[in-house]
N, C-alpha and C positions, 0 to 999 in steps of 0.2 A: 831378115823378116819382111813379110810382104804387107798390104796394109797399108801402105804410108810410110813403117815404120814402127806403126802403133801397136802394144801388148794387143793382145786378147781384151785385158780388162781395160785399157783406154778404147778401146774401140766399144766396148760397153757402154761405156758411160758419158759418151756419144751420143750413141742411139737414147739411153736415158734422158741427157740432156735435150734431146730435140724433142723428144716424147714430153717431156714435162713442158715445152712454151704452150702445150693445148691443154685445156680446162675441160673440153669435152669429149664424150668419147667420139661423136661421129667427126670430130676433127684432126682424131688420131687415128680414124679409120682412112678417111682421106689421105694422110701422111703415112700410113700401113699400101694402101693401093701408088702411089706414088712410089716408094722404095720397089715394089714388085716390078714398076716401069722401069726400074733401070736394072733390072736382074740381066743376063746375057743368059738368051733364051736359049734353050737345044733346035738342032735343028730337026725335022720332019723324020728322018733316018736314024737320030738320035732315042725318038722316044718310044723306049724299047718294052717292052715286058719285064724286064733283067732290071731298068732303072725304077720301075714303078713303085711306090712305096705300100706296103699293105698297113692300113689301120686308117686311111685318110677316106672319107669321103667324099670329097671330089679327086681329082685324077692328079698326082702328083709325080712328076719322074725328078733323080737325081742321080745327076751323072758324076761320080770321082774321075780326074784322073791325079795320078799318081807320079811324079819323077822320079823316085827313090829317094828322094827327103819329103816332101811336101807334099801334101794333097790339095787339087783346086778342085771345088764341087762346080757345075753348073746345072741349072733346073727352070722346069716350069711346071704349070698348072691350068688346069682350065677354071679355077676360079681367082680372082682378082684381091681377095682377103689372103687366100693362101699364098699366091705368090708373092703378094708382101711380106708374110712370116716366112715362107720358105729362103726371102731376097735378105730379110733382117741376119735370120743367122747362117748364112754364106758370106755376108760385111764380115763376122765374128770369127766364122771357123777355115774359111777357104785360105788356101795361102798358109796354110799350119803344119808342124809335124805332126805325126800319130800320134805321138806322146801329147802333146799340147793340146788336142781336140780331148784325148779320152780326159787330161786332169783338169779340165775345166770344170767350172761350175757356171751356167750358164743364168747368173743371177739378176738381167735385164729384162730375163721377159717377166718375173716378177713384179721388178722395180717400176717395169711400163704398164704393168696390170694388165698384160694378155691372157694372162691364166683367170683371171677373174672377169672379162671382159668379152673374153671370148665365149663360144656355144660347146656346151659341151663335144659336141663333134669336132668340132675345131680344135678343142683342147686336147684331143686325143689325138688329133692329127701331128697336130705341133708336135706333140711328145715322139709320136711315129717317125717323122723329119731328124728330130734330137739322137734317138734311139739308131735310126741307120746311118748316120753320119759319125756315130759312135761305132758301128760294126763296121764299115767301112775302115776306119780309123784303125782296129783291133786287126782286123786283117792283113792291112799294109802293113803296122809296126811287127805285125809274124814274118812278112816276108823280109822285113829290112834284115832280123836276125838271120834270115836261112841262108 
């Protein structure tokens, strides 16, 4: 496993942990734009049409690639909120099998209050990000069978 090492769900409760030392939300927004700083950006040829995600209001691309066990995502964004949510669950899901990504339950963006913290656009974004990282997922584990 890649990670560290870490489950999926210690790597949650991680990201919960760190989310919980701030009492505020503009200090978990900080600590949201911080994680996006350390995402590993695509490069300029990378951001394709094909990785763009639809549902987000600002511009989101996510790139799988694939070995034939694991999928590593990498992404950016031209906003600095979203790269942070897009950088949170890439920590969670990149480095996974397809099977692992789809039977997750992705119960830290809860626990961190992004779904209630966030703007509604935003929250449809996130879901968007969730959503194709799951098709992606669905995709590779077809082709692991063929």
């Amino acid at each position: 496993m890649s990670n560290n090492g870490k489950t999926i769900n210690q790597v949650q409760d991680q990201i919960i942990d760190e989310f919980s030392l701030f009492d505020d939300w503009m200090d978990k927004y900080d600590h949201l734009i911080e994680e996006g700083k350390d995402l590993q950006l695509l490069d300029e040829n990378e951001k394709k049409q094909d990785f763009l995600i639809e549902g987000c209001q600002s511009r989101v691309w996510l790139k799988p690639d694939f070995d034939g066990e694991k999928i590593y995502f990498k992404a950016d964004s031209d906003a600095i909120i979203t790269k942070g949510i897009v950088a949170l669950l890439i920590k969670v899901l990149s480095g996974r099998t397809p099977s692992e990504i789809l039977e997750t339950d992705l119960y830290f963006i809860e626990k961190v209050g992004l779904s209630q913290n966030l703007s509604p656009t935003r929250s449809n974004g996130l879901l968007a990000m969730v959503k194709q990282m799951k098709l992606y997922a669905m995709a590779y584990k077809a082709k692991q069978k063929g």
